[in-house]
C-alpha positions in Angstrom: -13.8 3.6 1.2 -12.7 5.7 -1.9 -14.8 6.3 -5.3 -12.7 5.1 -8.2 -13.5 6.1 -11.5 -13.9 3.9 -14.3 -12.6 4.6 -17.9 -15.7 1.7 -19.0 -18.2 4.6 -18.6 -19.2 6.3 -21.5 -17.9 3.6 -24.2 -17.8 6.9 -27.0 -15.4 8.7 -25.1 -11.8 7.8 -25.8 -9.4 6.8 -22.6 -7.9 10.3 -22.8 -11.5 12.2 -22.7 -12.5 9.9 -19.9 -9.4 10.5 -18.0 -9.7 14.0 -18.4 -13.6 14.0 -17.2 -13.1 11.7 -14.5 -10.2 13.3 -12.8 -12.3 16.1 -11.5 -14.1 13.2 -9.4 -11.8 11.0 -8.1 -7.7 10.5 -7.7 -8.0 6.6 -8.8 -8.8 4.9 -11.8 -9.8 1.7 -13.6 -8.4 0.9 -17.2 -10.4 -0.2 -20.0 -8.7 -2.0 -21.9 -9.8 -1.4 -25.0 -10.0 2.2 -24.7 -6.1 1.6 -23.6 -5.0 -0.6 -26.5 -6.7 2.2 -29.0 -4.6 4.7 -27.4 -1.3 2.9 -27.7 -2.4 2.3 -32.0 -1.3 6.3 -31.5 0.4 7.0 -28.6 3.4 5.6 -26.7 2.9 4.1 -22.8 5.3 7.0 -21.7 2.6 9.7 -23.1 0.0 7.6 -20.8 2.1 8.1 -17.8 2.1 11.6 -18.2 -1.0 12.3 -18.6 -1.9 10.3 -15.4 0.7 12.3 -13.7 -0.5 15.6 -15.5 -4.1 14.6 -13.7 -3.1 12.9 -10.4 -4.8 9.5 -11.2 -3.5 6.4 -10.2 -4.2 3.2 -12.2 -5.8 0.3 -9.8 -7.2 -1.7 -12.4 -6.9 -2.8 -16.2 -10.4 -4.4 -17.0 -10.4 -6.6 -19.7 -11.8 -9.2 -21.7 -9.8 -12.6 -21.7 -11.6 -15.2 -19.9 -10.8 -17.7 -17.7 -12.5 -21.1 -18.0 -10.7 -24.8 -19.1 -8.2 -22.9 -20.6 -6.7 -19.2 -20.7 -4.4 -17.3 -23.5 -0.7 -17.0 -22.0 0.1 -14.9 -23.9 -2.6 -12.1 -23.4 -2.5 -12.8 -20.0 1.5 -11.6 -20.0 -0.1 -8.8 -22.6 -2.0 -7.4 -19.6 0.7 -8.0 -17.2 3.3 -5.7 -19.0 1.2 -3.0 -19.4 0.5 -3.5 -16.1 4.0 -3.2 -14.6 4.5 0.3 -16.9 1.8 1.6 -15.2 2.8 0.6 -11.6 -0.7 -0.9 -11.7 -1.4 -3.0 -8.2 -4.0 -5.9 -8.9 -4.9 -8.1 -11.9 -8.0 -9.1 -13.0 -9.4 -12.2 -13.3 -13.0 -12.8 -14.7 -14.3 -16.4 -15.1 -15.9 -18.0 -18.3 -19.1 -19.2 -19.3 -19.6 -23.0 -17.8 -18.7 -25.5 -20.7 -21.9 -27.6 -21.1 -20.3 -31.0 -20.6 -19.2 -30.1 -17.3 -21.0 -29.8 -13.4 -20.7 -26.2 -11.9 -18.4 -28.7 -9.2 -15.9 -29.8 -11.8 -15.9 -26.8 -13.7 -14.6 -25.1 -10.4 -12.2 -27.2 -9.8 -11.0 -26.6 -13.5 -11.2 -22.7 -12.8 -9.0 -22.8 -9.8 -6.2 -24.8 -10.9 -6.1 -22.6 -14.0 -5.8 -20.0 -11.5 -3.1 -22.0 -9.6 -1.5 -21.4 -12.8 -2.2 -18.3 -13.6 -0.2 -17.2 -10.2 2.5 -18.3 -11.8 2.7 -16.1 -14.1 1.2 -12.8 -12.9 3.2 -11.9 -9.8 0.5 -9.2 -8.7 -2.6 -9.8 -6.6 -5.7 -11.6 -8.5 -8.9 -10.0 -8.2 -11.8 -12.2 -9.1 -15.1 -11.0 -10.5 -18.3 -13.0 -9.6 -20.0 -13.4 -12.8 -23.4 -14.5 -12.9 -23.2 -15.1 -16.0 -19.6 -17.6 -15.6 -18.2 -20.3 -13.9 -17.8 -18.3 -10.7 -21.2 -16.9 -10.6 -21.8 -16.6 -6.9 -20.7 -14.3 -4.2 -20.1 -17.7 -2.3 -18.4 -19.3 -5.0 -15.9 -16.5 -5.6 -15.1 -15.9 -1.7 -14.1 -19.7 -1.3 -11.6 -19.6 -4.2 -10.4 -16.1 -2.9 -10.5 -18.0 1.1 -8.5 -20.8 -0.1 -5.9 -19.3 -2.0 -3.2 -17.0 -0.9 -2.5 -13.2 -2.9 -6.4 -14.2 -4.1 -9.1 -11.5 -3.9 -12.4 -10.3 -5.1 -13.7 -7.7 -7.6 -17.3 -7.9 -6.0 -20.1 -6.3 -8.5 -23.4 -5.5 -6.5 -25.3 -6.3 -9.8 -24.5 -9.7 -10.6 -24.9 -10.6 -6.8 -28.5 -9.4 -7.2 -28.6 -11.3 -10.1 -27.3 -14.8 -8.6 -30.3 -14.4 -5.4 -27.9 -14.9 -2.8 -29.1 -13.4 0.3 -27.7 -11.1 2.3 -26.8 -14.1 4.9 -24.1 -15.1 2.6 -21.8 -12.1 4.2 -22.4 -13.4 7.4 -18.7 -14.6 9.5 -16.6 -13.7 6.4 -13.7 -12.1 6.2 -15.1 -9.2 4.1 -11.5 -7.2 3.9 -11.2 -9.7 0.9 -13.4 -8.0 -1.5 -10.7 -4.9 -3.1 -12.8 -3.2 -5.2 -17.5 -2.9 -5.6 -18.8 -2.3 -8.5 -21.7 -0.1 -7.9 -24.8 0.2 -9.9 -28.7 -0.1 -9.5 -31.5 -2.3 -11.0 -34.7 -1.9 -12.5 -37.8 -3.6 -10.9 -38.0 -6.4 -12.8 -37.9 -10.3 -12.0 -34.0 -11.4 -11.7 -34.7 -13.8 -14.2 -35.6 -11.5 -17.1 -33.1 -8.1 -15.5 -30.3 -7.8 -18.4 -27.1 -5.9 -18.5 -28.9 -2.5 -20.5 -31.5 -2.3 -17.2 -28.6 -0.7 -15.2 -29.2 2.1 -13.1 -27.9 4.4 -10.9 -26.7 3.9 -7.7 -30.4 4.4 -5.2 -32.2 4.8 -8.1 -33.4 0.8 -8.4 -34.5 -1.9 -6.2 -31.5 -3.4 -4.9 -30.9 -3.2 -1.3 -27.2 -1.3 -1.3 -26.4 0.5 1.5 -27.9 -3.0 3.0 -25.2 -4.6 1.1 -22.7 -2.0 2.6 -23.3 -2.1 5.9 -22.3 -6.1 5.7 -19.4 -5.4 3.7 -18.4 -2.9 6.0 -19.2 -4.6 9.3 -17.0 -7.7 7.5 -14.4 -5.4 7.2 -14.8 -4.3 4.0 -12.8 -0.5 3.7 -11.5 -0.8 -0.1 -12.8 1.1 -3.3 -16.3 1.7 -4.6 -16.4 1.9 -8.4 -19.8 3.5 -9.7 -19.9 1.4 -13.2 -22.8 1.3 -15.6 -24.5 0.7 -18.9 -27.9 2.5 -19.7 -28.7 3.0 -23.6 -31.0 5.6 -22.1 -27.7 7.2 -20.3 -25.9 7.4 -23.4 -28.2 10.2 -24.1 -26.9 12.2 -21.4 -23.9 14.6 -21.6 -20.5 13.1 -20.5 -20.2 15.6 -17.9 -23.8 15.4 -17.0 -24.1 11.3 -16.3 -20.9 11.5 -14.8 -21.8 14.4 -12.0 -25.0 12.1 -11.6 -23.3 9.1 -11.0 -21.2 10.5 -8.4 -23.2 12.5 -6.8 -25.5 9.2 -6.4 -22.6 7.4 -5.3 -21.5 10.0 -2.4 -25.3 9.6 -1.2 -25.5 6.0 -1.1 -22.0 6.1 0.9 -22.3 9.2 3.2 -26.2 6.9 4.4 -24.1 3.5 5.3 
């Protein structure tokens, strides 16, 4: 398993102040994409290149925001896609929609996964799928069928919104677990899942959900791909840059060295 960091950390910091703190922690990265757009308003994608080079990061990942539900944009898709091949980046991702209300979670799944039929098409790298509580594909479960069923199809698995769908731990039972490329690590507070939101975050060990649990599924499923520590905290905002980012590693390296 390798730590990857993630240029969504620290949303103040612009993607060249995150890839110059993060580089001292890890040798791979995940793109925001925002960050990335505001830093081709000034800079060319050959200046981005070399500074990856300059800090030995590789690019796994460009996280961004276009949804996939009924429909998708084409053309942001191919957007993503280009920037993408400049960068020599390996995966796409692929994050699922809110359901509309007029459909069943059934139909709007069927929706979802001919739209990614489609989709593979058109991106000729390997899908990564998020489970989203909060979208269509809001399950563990839901997301490792699609991923099951489909070939070049994997999962972007985020330990929060796992926690937040109550699956339990069963549902990693007999799967083939090398399908999950990247975690998304984070903690939760102690609250009921039902009222837990986005800003109650923590880090990794430092909340209630069961992770190194979690891990030692993964990892018995054959699960041996990267670990991003990701989070949102108002409270961590606070923090120095440097400060929340030694803590979130350091946090991370516990949790891992235990499973």
């Amino acid at each position: 398993m390798e730590l990857v960091w993630s240029t969504s950390n620290i949303w103040n910091l612009s993607l060249e102040e995150a890839l110059l703190l993060g580089k001292d922690f890890s040798k791979y990265v995940v793109l925001d994409m925002g960050k990335l757009k505001d830093f081709l308003k000034e800079k060319g994608i050959d200046d981005l290149k070399n500074l990856l080079n300059e800090y030995d990061l590789k690019p796994l990942l460009i996280i961004h925001d276009e949804k996939v539900g009924g429909k998708f944009d084409e053309e942001r898709i191919k957007e993503i896609l280009v920037l993408s091949h400049h960068l020599n980046i390996p995966y796409f991702f692929i994050n699922s929609d809110v359901k509309p209300e007029n459909l069943s979670f059934i139909v709007a799944l069927e929706v979802f996964k001919r739209n990614l039929e489609r989709l593979k098409e058109i991106v000729d790298l390997p899908l990564v799928i998020k489970n989203n509580f909060h979208g269509i594909v809001n399950t563990f479960g839901k997301a490792y069928k699609l991923a099951k069923s489909l070939d070049n199809v994997f999962l972007y698995f985020d330990i929060f919104h796992y926690y937040l769908s109550g699956e339990e731990l069963e549902v990693f039972r007999d799967k083939d677990l090398s399908l999950i490329k990247f975690v998304v690590l984070k903690d939760a507070e102690n609250v009921p899942r039902y009222y837990l939101r986005e800003y109650q975050q923590l880090f990794p060990g430092d909340g209630v959900i069961p992770i190194i649990q979690i891990f030692n599924y993964l990892r018995e499923g054959g699960f041996d791909g990267y670990v991003v520590p990701e989070l949102r905290r108002p409270e961590y905002e606070k923090m120095s840059a440097k400060d929340f980012v030694n803590t979130l590693f350091e946090k991370s390296k516990n949790i891992l060295s235990n499973i």
